[in-house]
N, C-alpha and C positions, 0 to 999 in steps of 0.2 A: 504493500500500500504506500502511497506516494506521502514523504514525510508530514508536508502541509498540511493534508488530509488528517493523519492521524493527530497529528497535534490540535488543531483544532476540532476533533472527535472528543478530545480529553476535557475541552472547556463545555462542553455541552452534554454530560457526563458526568458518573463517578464509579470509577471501577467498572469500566463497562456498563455501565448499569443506567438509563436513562427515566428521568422524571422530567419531563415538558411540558410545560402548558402555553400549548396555543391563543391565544387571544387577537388572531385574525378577523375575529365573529361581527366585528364594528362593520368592516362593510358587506357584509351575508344579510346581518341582524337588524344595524344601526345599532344607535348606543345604549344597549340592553344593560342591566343591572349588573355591575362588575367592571363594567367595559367605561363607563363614563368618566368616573374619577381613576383610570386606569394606572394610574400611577401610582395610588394607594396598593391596589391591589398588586400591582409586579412585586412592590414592597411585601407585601402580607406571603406571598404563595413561595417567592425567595427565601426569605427568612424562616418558611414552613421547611422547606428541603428539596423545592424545587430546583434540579440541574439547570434548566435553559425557559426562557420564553419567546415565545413567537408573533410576529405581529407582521402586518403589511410596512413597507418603507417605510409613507408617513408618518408613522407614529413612535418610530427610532428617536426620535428629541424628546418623547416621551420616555421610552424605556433608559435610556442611559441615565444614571444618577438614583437610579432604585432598586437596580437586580440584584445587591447585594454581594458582586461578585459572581453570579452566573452567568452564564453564557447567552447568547442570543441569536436567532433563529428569525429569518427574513423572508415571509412567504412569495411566491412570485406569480400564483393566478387566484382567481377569484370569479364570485356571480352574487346574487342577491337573490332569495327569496320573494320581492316581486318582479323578476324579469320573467320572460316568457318560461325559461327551465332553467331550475336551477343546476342541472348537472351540467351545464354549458360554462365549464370555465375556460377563463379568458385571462392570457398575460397581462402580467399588471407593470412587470420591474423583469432587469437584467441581473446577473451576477456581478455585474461591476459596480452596479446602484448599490446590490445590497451592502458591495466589499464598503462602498462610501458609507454606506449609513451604520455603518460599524459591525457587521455581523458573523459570525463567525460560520454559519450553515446557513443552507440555503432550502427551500421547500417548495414542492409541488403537489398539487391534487390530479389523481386521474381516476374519471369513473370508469370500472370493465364493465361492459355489456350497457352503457350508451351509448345512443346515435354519435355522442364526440368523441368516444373510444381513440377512433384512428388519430384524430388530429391533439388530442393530447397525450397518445404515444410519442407523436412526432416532437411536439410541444417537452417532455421529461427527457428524449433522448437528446435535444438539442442544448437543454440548459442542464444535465450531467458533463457534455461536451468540454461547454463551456466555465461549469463548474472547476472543474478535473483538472481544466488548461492553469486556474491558478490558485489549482490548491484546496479547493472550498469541497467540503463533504455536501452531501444532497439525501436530504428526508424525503422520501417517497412516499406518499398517501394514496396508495392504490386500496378504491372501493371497489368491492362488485354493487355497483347499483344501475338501474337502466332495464327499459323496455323489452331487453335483449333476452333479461334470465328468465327463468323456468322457477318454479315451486315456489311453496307457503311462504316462506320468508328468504329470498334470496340474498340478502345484505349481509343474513350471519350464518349463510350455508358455507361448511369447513369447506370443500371444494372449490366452490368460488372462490374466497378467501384463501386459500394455497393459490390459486391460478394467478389471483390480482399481484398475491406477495410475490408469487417469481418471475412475472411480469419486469417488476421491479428491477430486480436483479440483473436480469435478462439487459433492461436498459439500459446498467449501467450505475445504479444509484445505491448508496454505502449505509442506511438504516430503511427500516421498512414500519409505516406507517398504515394498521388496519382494523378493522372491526373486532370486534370479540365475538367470537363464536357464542356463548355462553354454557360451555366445560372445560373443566383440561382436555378431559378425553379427548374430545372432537379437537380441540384448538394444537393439539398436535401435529394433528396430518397438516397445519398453519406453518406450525414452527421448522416441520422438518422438510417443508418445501422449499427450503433458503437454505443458504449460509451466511448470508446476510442478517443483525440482531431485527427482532421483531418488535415492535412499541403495540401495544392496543388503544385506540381511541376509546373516548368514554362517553359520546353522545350527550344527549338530552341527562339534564339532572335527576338524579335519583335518590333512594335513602343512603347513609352513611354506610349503612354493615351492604348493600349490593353493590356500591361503590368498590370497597376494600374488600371484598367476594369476588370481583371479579377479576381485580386484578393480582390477588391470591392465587387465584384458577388458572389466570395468564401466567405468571409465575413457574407455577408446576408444573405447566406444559412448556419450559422452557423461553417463555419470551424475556424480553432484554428490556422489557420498561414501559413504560404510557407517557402517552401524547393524550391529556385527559384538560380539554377547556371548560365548557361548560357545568362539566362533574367538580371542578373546581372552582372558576374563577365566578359563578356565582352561589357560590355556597355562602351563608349567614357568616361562616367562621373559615375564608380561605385560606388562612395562617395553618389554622386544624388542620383541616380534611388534607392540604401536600402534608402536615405530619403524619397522619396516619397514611398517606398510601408512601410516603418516603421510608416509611417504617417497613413495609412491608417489600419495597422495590431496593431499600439498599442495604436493611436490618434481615431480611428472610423470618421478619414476625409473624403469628398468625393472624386472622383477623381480630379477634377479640383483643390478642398484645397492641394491637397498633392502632385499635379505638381508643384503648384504656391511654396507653401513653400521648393520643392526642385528646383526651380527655374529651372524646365525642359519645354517646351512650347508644347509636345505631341505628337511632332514628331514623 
């Protein structure tokens, strides 16, 4: 692996071991709860035990002066929940913008089995390219989501999910960013579709102990971390909730150790 690369793998990291929270949601979402005073909160989820946070360019004069020494993470497509589809993401930023805006990784979304599948293939293989050329690792957020899959719930079918991660790979890109199956069991056939570490996203907010349930589960089935926004950055107590999943993602606690030490009861 090319030095650049792993060195700054290490600032967005600990022990191999990844805890990130995205907070790109501002322009998906607008300025939802967490997202507005955001600069409290990169403070709060930091000082929890968050490795890295994530945001679109803009809002880099935001995150500098709060991460507490973590690292930082520059998405580089996006869409909005009222544009016609939201699985139509669209380049926002270059790898040279992000090198500007201080970043040390770089990040992209690909839905598998949407109608934009192909062009945000093209889209991850060109800004790993470019990534690579100086240096910069690349978080890859390959969903199975889109008109394309088959069955009950294709978003956290293991299959897809193995397909979307070595996708990944496949392009070119050095962490893997994906759904959670919801068991180890199944989240296996996930992990051992890569060689590449695997992060699980953490969707829409939940209670505490399914929070730290799942990414336990991720865990055990080998994964390498969470990439968890939402399930964090608007929790009552975001300082908490990175304790307890930092507890669990760099301590190997159980669920109930790593409620108790962030002193959340699992609501």
């Amino acid at each position: 692996m090319d030095t650049g690369i792993q060195a700054r793998l290490t600032r967005i990291s600990t022990d191999d071991r990844y805890l990130i929270v995205p907070m790109d949601h501002g322009i998906t979402l607008g300025a939802v709860t967490g997202l507005a005073d955001i600069e409290s909160t990169i403070d709060a989820v930091t000082r929890g035990g968050a490795d890295a946070v994530l945001t679109q360019k803009g809002i880099a004069p935001r995150v500098h002066g709060n991460t507490n020494g973590a690292g930082y993470i520059v998405h580089l497509n996006a869409s909005t929940v009222v544009g016609p589809d939201s699985n139509d993401k669209r380049i926002t930023g270059s790898v040279e913008e992000a090198l500007r805006a201080g970043a040390d990784a770089v990040s992209l979304h690909l839905n598998v089995g949407s109608d934009y599948e192909g062009k945000q293939i093209e889209d991850l293989a060109r800004v790993t390219e470019e990534a690579h050329r100086y240096g910069v690792p690349v978080l890859a957020m390959t969903y199975a989501r889109g008109v394309n899959l088959e069955g009950d719930d294709p978003e956290h079918d293991p299959e897809y999910l193995a397909h979307a991660s070595r996708l990944g790979e496949e392009l070119g890109a050095d962490v893997i960013k994906t759904a959670y199956s919801g068991d180890a069991d199944s989240f296996e056939r996930v992990t051992e579709s890569t060689r590449l570490p695997v992060v699980i996203a953490g969707g829409a907010k939940g209670t505490d102990r399914r929070t730290v349930s799942n990414v336990r589960g991720a865990m055990d089935a080998g994964a390498a971390g969470v990439s968890m926004g939402r399930s964090i950055f608007q929790h009552e107590d975001p300082e908490a909730i990175a304790r307890a999943v930092a507890a669990v993602v760099h301590d190997d606690r159980s669920v109930e150790e790593a409620l108790s030490t962030a002193g959340l009861s699992g609501e």
